[in-house]
C-alpha positions in Angstrom: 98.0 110.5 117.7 99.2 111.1 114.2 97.8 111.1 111.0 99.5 108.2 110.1 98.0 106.4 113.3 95.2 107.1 112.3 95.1 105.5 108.9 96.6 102.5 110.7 94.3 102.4 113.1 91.3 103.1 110.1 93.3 100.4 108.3 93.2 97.8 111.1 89.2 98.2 111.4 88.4 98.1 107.7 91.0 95.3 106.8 92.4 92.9 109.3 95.3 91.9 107.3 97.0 95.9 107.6 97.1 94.7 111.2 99.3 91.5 110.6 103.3 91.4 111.9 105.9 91.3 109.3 107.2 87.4 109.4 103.8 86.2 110.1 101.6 84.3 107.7 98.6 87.0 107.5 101.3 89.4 106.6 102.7 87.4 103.8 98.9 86.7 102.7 98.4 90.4 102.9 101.3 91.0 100.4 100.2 88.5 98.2 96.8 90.3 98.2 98.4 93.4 97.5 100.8 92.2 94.7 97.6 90.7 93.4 95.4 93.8 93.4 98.2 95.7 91.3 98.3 92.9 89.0 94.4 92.8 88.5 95.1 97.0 88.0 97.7 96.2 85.2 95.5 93.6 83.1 92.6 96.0 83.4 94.7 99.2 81.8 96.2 96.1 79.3 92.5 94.9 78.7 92.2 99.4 77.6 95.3 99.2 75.6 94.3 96.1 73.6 90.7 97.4 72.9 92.4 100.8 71.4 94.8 98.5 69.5 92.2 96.0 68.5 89.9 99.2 66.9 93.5 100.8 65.3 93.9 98.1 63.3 90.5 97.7 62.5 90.6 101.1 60.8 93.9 100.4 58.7 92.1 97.0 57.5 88.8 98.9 56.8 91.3 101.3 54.9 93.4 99.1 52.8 91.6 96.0 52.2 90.3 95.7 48.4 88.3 92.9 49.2 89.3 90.3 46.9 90.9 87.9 49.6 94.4 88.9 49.1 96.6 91.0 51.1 96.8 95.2 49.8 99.2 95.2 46.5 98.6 91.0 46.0 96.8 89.5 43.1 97.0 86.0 42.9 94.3 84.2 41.4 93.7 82.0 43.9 93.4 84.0 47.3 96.3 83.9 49.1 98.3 81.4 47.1 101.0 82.0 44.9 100.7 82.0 41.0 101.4 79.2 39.4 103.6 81.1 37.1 105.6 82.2 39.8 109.3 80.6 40.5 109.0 77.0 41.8 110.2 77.6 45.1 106.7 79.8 46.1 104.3 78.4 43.3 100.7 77.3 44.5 101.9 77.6 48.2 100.8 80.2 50.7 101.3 83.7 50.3 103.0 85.0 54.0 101.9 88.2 53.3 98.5 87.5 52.4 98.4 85.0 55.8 99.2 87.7 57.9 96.4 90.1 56.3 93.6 87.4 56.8 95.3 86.9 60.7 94.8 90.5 61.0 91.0 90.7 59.6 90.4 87.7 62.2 91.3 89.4 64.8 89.7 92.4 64.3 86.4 91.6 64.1 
């Protein structure tokens, strides 16, 4: 017997579906269960990745915010709105700059 018999064989008795014929249902179950356990191995390193992401931006928020409600290098006087001084066109409505800071201070928390 060969190596590779033998983790058949040791497959066989620990997991019935290793057992299962090619064209059968318990062998396509078996390679949905497979597929699915390297899926469930890819979220979890994605689930590590995000965390590190999350805490990264965290840091550059922590960094540059001034704390005044606007984004780093914005000064309206109303939080996130523009000036009314300002041209027409952006006067008194949101800032997208300034939306994308507080989306980023939300999510960081």
């Amino acid at each position: 017997m060969t190596t590779i018999d033998l983790i058949n064989d040791l497959r066989i008795r620990v997991n019935p579906l290793y057992s299962a014929t090619p064209g059968t249902e318990s062998y396509e179950r078996r390679l949905c269960a497979e597929e699915l356990e390297k899926q469930v191995e890819l979220i979890e390193q994605q689930a590590v990745e995000l965390k590190h992401l999350k805490a990264l931006l965290r840091a550059v928020f922590e960094e540059l915010d001034e704390g005044d409600g606007n984004a780093p290098g914005d000064s309206h006087e109303k939080p996130g709105i523009w000036d009314d001084d300002n041209t027409p066109d952006i006067a008194g409505k949101p800032c997208h700059w300034c939306e994308l800071w507080a989306m980023v201070k939300e999510v960081t928390k």
